[in-house]
PDB file of N, CA, C and O in Angstrom:
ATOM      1  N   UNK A   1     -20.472  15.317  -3.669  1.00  0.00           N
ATOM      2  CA  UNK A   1     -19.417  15.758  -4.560  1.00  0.00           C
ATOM      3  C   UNK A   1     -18.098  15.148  -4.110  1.00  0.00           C
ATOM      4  O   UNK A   1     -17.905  14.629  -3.011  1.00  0.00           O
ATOM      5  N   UNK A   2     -17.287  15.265  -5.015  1.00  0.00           N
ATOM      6  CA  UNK A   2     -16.020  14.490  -4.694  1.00  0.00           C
ATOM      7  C   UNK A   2     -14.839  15.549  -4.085  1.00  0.00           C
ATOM      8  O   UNK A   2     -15.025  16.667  -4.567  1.00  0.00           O
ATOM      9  N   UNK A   3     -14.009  15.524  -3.425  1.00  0.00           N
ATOM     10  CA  UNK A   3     -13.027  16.188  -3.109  1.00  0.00           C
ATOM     11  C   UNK A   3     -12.033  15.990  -4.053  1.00  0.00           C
ATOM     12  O   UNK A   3     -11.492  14.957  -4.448  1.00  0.00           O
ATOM     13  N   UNK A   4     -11.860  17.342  -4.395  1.00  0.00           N
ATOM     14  CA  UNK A   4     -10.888  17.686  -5.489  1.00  0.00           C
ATOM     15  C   UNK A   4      -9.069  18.412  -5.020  1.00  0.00           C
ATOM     16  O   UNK A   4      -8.369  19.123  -5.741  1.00  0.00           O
ATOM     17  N   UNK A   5      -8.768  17.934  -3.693  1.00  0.00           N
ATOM     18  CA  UNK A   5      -7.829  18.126  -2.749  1.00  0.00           C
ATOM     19  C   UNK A   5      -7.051  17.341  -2.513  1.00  0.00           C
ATOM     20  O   UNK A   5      -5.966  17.536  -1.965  1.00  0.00           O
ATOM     21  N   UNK A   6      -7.705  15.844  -3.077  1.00  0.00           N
ATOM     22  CA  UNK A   6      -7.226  14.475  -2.713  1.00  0.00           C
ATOM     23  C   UNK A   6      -6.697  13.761  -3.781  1.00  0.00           C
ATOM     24  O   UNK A   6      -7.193  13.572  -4.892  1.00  0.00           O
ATOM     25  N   UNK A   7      -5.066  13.183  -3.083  1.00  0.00           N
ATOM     26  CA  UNK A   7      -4.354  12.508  -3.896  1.00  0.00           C
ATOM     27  C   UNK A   7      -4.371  11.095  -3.725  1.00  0.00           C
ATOM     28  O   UNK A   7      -3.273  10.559  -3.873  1.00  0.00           O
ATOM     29  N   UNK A   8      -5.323  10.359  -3.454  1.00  0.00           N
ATOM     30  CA  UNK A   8      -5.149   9.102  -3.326  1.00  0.00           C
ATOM     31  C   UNK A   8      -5.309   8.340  -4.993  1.00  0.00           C
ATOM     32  O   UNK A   8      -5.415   9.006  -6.022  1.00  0.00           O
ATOM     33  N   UNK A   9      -5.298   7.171  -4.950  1.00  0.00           N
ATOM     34  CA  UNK A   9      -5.081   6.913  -6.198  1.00  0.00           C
ATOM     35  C   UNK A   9      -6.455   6.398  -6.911  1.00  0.00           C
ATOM     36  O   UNK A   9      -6.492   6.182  -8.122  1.00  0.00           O
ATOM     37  N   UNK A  10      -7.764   6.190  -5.916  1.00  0.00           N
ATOM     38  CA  UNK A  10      -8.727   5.966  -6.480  1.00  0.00           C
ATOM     39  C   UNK A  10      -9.352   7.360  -7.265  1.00  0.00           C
ATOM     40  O   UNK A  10      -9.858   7.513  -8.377  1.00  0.00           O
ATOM     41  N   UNK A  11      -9.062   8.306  -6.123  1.00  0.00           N
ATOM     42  CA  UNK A  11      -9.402   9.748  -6.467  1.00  0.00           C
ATOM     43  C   UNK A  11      -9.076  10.652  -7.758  1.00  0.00           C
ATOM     44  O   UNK A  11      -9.715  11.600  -8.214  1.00  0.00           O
ATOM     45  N   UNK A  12      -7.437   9.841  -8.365  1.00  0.00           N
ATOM     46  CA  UNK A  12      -6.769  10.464  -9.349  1.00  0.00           C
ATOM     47  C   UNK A  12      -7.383   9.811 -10.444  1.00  0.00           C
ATOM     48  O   UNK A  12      -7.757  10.579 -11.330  1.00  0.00           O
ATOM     49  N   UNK A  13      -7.650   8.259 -10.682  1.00  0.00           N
ATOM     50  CA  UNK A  13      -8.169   7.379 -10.954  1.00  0.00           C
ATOM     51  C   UNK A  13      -9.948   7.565 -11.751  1.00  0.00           C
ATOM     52  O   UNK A  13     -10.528   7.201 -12.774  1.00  0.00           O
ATOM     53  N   UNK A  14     -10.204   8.268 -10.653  1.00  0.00           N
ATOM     54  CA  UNK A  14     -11.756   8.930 -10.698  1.00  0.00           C
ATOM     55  C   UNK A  14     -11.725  10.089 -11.894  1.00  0.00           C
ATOM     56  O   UNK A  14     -12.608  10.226 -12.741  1.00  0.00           O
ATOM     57  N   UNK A  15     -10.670  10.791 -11.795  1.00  0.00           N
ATOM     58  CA  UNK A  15     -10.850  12.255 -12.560  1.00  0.00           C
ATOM     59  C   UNK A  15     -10.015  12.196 -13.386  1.00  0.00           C
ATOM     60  O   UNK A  15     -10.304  12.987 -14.284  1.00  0.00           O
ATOM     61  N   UNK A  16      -8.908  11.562 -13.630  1.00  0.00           N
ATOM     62  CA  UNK A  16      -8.443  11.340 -14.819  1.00  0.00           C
ATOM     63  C   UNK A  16      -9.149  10.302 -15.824  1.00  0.00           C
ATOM     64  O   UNK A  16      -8.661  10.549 -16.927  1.00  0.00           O
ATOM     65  N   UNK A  17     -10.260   9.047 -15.969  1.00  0.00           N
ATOM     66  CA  UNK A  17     -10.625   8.281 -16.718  1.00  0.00           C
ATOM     67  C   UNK A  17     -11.794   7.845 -16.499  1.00  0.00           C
ATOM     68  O   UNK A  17     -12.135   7.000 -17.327  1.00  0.00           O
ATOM     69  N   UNK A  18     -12.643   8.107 -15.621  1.00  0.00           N
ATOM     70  CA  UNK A  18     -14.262   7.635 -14.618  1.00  0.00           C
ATOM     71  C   UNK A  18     -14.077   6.596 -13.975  1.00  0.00           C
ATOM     72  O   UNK A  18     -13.112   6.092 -13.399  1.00  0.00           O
ATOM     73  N   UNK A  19     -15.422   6.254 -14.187  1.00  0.00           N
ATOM     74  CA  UNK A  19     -15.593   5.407 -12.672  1.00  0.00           C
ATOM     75  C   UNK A  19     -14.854   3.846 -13.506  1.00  0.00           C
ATOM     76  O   UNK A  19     -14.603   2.916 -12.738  1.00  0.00           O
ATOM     77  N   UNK A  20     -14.594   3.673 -14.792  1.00  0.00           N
ATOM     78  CA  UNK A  20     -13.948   2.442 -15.702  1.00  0.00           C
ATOM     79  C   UNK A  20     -12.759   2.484 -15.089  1.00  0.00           C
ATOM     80  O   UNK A  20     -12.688   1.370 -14.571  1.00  0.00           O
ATOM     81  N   UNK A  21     -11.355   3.318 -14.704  1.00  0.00           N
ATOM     82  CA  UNK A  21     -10.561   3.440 -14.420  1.00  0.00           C
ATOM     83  C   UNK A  21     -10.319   3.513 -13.061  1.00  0.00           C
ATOM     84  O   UNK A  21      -9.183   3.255 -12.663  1.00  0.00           O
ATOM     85  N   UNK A  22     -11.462   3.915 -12.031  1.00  0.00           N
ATOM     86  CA  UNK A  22     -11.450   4.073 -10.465  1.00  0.00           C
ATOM     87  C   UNK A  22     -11.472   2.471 -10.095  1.00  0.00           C
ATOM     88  O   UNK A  22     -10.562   1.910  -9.485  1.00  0.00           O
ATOM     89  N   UNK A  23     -12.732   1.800 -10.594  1.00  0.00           N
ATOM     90  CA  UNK A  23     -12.531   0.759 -10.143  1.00  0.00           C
ATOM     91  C   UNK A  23     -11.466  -0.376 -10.103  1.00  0.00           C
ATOM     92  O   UNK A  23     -11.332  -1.100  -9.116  1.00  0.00           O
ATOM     93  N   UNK A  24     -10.898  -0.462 -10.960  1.00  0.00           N
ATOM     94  CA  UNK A  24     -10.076  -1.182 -10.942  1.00  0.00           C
ATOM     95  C   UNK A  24      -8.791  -0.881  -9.690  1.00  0.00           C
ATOM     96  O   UNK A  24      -8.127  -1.556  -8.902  1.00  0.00           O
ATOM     97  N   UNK A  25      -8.984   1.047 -10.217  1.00  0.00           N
ATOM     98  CA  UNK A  25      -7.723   0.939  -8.823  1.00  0.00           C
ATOM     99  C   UNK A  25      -8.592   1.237  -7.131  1.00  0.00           C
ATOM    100  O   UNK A  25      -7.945   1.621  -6.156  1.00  0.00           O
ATOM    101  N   UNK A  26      -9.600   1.060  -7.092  1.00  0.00           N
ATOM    102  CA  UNK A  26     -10.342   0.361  -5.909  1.00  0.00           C
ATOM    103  C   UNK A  26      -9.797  -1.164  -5.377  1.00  0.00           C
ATOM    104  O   UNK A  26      -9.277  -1.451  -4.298  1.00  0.00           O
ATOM    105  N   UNK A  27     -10.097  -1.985  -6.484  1.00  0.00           N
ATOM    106  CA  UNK A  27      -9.931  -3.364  -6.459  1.00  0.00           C
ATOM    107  C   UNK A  27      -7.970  -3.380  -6.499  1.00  0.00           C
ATOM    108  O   UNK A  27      -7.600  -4.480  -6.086  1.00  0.00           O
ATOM    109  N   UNK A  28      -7.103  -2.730  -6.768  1.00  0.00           N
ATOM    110  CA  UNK A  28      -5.686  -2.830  -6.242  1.00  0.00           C
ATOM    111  C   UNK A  28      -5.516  -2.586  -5.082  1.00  0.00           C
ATOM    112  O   UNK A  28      -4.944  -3.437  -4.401  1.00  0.00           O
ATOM    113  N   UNK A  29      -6.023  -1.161  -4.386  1.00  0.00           N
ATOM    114  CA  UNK A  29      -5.967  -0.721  -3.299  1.00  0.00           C
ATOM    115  C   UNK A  29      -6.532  -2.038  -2.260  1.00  0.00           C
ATOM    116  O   UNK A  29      -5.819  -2.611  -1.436  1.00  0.00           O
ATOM    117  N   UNK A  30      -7.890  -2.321  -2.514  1.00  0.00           N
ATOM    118  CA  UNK A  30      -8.598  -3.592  -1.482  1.00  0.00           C
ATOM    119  C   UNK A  30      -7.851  -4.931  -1.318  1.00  0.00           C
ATOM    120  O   UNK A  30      -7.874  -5.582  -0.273  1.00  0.00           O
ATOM    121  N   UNK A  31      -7.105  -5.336  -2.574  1.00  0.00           N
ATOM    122  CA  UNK A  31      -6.246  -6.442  -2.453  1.00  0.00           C
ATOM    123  C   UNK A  31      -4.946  -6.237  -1.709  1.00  0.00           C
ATOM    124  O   UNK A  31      -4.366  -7.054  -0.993  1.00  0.00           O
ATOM    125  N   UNK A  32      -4.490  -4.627  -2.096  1.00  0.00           N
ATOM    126  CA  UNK A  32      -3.548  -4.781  -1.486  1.00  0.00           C
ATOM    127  C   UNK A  32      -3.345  -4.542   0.279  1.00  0.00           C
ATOM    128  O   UNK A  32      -2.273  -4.590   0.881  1.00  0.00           O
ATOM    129  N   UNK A  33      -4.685  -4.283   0.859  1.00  0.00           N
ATOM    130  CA  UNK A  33      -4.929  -4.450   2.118  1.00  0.00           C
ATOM    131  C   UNK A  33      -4.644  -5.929   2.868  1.00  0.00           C
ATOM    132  O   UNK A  33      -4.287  -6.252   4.001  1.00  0.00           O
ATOM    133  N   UNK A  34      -4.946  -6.564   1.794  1.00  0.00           N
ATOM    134  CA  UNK A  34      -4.601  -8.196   2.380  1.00  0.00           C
ATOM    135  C   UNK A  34      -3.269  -8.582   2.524  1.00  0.00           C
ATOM    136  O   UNK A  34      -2.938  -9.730   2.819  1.00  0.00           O
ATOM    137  N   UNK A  35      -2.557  -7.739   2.342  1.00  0.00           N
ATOM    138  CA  UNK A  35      -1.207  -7.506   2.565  1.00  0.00           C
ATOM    139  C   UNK A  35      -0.571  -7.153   3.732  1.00  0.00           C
ATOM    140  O   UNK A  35       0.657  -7.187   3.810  1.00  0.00           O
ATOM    141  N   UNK A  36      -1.500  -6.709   4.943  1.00  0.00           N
ATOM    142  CA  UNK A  36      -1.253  -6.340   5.867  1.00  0.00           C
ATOM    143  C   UNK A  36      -1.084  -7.519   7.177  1.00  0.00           C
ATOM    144  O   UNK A  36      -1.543  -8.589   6.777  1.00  0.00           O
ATOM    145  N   UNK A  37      -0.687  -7.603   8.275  1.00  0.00           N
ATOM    146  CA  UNK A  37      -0.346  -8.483   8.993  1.00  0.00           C
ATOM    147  C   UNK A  37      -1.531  -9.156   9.835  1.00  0.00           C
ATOM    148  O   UNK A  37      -1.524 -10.251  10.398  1.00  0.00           O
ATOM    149  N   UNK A  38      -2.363  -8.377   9.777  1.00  0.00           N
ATOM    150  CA  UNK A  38      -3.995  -8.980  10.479  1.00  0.00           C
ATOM    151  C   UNK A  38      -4.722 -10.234   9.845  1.00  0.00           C
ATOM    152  O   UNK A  38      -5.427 -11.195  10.156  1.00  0.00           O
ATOM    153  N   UNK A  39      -3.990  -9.504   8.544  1.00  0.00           N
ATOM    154  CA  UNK A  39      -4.538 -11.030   7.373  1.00  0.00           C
ATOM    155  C   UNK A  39      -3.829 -11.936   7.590  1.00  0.00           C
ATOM    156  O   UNK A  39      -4.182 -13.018   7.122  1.00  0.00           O
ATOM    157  N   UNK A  40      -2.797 -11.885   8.228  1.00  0.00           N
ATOM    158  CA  UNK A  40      -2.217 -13.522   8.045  1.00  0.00           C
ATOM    159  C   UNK A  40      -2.580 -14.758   8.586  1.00  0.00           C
ATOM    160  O   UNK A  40      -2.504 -15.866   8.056  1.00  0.00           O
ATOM    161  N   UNK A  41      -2.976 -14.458   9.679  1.00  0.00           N
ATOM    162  CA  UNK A  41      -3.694 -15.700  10.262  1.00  0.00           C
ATOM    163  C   UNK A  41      -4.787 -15.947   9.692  1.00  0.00           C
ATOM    164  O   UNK A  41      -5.371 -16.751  10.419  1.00  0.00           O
ATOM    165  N   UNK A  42      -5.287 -15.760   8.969  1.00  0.00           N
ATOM    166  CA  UNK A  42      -6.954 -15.846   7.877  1.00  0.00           C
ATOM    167  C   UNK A  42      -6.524 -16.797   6.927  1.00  0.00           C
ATOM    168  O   UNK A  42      -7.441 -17.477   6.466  1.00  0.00           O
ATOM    169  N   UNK A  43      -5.337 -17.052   6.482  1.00  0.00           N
ATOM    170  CA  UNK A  43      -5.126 -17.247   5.360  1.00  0.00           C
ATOM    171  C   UNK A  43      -4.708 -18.922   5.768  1.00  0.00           C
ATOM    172  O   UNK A  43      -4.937 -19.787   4.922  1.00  0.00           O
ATOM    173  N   UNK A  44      -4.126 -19.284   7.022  1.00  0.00           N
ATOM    174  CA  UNK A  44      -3.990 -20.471   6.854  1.00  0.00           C
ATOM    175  C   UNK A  44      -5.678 -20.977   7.617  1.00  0.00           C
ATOM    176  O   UNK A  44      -5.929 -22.178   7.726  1.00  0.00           O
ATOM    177  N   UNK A  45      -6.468 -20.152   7.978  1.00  0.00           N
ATOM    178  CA  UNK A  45      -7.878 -20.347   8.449  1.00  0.00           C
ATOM    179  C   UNK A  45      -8.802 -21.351   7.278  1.00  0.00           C
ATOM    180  O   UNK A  45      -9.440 -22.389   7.453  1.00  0.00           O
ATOM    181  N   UNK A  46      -8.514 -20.425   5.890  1.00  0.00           N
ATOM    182  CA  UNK A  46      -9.185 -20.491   5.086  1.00  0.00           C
ATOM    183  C   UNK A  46      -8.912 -21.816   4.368  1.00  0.00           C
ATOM    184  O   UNK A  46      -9.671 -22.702   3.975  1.00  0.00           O
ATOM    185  N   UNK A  47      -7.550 -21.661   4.322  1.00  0.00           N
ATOM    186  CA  UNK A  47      -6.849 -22.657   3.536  1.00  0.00           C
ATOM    187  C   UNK A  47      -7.212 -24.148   4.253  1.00  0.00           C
ATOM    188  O   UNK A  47      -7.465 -25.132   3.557  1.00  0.00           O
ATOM    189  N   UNK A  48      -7.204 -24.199   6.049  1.00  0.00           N
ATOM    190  CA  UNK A  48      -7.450 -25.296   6.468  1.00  0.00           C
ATOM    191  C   UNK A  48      -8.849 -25.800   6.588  1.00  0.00           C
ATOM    192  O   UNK A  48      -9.151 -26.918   7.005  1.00  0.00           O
ATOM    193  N   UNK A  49      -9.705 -24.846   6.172  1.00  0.00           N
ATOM    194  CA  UNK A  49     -11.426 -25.021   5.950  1.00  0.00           C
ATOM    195  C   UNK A  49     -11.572 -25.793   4.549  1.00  0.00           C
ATOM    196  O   UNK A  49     -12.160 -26.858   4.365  1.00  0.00           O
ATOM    197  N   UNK A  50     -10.990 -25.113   3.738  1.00  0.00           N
ATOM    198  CA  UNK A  50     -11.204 -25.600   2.449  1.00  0.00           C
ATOM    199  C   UNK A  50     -10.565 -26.897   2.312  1.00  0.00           C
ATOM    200  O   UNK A  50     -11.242 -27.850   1.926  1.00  0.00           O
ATOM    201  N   UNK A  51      -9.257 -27.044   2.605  1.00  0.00           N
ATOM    202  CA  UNK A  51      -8.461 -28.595   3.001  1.00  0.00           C
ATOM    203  C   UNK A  51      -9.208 -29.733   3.519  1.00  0.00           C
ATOM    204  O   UNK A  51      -9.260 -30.860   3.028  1.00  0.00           O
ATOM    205  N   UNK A  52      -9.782 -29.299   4.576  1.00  0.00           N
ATOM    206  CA  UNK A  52     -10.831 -30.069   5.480  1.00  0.00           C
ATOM    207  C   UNK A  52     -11.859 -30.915   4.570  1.00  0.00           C
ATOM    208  O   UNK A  52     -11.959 -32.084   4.942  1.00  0.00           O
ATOM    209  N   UNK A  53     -12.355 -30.693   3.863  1.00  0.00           N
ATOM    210  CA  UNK A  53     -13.084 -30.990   2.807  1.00  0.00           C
ATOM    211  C   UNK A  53     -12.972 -32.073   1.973  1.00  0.00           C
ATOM    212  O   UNK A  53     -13.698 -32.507   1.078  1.00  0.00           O
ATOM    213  N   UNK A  54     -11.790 -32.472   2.496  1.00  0.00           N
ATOM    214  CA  UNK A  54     -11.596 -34.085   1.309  1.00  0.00           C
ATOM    215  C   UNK A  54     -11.336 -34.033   0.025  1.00  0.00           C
ATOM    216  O   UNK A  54     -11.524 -35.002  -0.711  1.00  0.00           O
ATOM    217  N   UNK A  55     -10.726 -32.532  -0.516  1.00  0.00           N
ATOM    218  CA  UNK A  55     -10.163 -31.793  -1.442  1.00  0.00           C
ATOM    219  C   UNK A  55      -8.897 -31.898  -1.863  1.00  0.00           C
ATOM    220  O   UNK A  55      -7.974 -31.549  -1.128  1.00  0.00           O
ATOM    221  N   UNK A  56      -8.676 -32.419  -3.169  1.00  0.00           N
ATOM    222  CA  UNK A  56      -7.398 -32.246  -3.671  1.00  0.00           C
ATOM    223  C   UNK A  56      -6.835 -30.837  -3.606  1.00  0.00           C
ATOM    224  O   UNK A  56      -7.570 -29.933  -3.207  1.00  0.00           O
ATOM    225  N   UNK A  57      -5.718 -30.611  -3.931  1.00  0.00           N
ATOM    226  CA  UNK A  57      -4.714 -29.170  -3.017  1.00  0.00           C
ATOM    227  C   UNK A  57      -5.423 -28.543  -4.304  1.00  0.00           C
ATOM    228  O   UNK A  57      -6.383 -27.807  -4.078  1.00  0.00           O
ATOM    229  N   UNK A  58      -5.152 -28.700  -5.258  1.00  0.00           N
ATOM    230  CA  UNK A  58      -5.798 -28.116  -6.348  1.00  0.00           C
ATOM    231  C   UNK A  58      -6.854 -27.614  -6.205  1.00  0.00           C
ATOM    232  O   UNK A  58      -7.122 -26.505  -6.667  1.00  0.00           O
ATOM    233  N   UNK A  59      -7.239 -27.952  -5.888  1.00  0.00           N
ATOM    234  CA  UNK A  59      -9.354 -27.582  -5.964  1.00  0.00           C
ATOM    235  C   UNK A  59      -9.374 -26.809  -4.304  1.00  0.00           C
ATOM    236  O   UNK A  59      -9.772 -25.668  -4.072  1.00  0.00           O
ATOM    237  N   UNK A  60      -8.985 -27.510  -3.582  1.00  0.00           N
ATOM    238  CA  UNK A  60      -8.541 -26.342  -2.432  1.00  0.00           C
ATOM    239  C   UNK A  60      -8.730 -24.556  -2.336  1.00  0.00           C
ATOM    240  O   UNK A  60      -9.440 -23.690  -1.825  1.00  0.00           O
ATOM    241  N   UNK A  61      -7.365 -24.772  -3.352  1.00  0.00           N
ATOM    242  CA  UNK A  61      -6.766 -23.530  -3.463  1.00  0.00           C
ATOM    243  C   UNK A  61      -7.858 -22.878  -4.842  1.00  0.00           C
ATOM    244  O   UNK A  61      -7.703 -21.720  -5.229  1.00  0.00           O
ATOM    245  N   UNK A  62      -8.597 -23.515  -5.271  1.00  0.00           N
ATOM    246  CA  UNK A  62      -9.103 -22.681  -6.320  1.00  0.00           C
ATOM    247  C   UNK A  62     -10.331 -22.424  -5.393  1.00  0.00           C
ATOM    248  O   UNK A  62     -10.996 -21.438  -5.712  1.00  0.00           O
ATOM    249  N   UNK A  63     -10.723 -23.073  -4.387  1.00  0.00           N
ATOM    250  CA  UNK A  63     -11.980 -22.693  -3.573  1.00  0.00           C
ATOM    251  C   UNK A  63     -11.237 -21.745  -2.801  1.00  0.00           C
ATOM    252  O   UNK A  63     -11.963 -20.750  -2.823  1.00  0.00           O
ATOM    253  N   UNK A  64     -10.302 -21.488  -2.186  1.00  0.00           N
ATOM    254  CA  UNK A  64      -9.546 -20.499  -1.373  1.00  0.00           C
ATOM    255  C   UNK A  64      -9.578 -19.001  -2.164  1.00  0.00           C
ATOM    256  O   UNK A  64      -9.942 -17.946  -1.643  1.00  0.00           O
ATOM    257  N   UNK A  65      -9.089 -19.184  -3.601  1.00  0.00           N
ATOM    258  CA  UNK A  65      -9.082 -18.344  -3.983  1.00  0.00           C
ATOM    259  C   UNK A  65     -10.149 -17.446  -4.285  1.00  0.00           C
ATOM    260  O   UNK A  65     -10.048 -16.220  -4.250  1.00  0.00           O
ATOM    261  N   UNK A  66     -11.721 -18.432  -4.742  1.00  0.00           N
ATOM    262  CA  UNK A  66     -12.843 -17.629  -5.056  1.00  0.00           C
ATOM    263  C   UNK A  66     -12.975 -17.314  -4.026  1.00  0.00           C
ATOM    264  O   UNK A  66     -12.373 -16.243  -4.103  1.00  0.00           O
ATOM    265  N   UNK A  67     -13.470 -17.401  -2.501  1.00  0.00           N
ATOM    266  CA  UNK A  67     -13.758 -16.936  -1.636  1.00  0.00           C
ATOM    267  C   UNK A  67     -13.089 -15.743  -1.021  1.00  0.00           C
ATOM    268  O   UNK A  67     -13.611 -14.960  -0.228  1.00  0.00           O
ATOM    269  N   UNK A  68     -11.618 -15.700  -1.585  1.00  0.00           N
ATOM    270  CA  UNK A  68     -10.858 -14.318  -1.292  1.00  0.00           C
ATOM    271  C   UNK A  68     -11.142 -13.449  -2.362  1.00  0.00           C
ATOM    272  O   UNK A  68     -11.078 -12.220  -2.325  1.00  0.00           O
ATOM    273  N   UNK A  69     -11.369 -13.952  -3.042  1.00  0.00           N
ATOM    274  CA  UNK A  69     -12.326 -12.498  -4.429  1.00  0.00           C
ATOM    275  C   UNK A  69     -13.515 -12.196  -4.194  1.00  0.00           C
ATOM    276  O   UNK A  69     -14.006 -11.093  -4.436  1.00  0.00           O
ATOM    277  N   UNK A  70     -14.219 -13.346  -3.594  1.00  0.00           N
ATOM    278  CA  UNK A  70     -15.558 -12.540  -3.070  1.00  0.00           C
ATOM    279  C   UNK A  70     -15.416 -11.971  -2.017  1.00  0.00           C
ATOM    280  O   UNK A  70     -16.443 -11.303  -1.896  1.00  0.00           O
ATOM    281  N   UNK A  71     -14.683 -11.777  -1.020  1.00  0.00           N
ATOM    282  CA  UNK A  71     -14.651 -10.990  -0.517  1.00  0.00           C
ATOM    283  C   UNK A  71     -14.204  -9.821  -0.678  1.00  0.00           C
ATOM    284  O   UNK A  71     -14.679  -8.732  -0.357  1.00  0.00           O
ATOM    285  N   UNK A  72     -13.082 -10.153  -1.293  1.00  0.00           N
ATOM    286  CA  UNK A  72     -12.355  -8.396  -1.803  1.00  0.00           C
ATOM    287  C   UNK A  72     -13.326  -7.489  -3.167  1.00  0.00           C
ATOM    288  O   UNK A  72     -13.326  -6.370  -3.681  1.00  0.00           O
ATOM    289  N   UNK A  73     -13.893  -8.474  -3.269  1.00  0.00           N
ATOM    290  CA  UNK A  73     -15.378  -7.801  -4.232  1.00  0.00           C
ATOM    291  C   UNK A  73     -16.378  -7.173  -3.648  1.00  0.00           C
ATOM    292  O   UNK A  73     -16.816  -6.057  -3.927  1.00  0.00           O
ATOM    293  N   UNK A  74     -16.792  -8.023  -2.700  1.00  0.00           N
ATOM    294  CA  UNK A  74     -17.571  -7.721  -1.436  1.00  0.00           C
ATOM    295  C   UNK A  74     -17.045  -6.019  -0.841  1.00  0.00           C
ATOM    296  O   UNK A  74     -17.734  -5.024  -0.617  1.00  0.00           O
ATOM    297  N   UNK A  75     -15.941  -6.182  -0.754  1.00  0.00           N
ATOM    298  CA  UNK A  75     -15.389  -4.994  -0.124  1.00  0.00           C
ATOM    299  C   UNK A  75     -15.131  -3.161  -1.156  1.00  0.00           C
ATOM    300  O   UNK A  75     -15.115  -1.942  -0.981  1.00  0.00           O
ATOM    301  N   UNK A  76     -15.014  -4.000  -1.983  1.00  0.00           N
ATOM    302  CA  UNK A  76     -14.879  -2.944  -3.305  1.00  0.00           C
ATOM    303  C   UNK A  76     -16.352  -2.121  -3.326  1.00  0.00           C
ATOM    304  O   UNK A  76     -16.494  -0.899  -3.315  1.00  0.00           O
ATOM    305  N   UNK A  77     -17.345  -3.094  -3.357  1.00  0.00           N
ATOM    306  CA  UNK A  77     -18.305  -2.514  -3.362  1.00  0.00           C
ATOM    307  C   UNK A  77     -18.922  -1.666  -2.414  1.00  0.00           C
ATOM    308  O   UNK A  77     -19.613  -0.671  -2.633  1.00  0.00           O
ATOM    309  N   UNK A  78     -18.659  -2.074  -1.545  1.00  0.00           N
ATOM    310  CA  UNK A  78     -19.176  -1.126   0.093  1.00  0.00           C
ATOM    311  C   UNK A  78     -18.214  -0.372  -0.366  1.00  0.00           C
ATOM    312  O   UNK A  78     -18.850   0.449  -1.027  1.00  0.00           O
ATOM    313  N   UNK A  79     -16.703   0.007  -0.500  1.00  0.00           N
ATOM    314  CA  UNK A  79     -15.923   0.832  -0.728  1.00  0.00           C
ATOM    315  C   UNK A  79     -16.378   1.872  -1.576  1.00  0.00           C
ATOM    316  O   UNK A  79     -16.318   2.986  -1.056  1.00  0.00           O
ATOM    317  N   UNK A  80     -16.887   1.819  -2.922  1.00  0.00           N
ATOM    318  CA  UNK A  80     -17.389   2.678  -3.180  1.00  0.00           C
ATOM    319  C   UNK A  80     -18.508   3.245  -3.400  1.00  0.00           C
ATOM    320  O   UNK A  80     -18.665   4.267  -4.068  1.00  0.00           O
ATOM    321  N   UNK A  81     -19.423   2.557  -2.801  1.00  0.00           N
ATOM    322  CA  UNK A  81     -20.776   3.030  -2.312  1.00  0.00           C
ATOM    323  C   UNK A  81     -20.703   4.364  -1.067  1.00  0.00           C
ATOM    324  O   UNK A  81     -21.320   5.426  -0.985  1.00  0.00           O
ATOM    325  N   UNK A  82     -19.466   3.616  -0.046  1.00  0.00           N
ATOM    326  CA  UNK A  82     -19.257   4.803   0.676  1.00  0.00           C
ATOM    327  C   UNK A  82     -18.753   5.804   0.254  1.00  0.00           C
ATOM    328  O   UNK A  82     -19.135   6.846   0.786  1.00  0.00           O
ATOM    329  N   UNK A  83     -17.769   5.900  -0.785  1.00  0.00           N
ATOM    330  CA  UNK A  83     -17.360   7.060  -1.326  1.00  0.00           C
ATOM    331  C   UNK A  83     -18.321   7.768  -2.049  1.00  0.00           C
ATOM    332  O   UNK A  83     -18.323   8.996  -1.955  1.00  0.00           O
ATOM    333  N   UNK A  84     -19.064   7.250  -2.690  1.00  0.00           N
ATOM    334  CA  UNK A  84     -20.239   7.995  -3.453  1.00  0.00           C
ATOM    335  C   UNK A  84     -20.788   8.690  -2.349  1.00  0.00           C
ATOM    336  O   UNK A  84     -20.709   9.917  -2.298  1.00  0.00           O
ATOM    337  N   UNK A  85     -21.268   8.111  -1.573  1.00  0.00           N
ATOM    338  CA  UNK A  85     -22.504   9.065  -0.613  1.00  0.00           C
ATOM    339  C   UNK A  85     -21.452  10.088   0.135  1.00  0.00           C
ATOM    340  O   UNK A  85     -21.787  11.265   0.266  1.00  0.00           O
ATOM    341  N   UNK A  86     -20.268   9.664   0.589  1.00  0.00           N
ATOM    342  CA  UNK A  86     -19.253  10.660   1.640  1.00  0.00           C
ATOM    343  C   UNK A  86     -19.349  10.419   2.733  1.00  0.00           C
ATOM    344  O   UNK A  86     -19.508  11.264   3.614  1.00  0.00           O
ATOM    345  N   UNK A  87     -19.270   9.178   2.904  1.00  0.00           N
ATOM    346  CA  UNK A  87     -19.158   8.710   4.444  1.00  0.00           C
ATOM    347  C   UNK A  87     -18.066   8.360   4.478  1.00  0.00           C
ATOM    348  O   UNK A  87     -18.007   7.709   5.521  1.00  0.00           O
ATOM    349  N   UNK A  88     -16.614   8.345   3.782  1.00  0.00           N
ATOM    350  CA  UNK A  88     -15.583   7.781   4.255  1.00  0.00           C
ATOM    351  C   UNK A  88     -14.627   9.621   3.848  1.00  0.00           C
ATOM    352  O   UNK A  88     -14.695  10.340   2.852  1.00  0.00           O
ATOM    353  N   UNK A  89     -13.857   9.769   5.130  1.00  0.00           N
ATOM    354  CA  UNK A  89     -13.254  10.736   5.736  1.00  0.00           C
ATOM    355  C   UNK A  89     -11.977  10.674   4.941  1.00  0.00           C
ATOM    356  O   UNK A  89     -11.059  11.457   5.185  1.00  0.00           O
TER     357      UNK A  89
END
């Protein structure tokens, strides 16, 4: 069952519109984690992997970019798989 105590925004998200409206603000919340300072060094990681490649900047950055959506997709999903079952506190 869901906790009905909680103001986070996936939670409000959840019970005001279903799971059509949670996800999306899942997928704000997960992106906006990449916002944090741990990520920064990842980002010229990624960027110089994909560069490496003999890649115009263009095509680069569009390979940079899918790989940061699959992951933050990647993450969405474990995200709310754990919330379904209640393993996240």
């Amino acid at each position: 069952a869901f906790a009905t105590d909680s103001t986070d925004l996936f939670s409000r998200a959840l019970r005001s519109g279903g799971w059509l409206a949670a996800l999306p603000a899942a997928f704000a919340v997960g992106l906006a984690t990449a916002a944090t300072p741990c990520v920064y060094p990842m980002i010229v990681i990624t960027v110089s992997v994909f560069g490496a490649r003999n890649e115009t900047r263009a095509r680069a950055a569009v390979l940079s970019t899918a790989f940061v959506h699959g992951i933050a997709t990647l993450f969405v999903a474990i995200g709310l798989l754990a919330g379904m079952f209640g393993s996240v506190e």
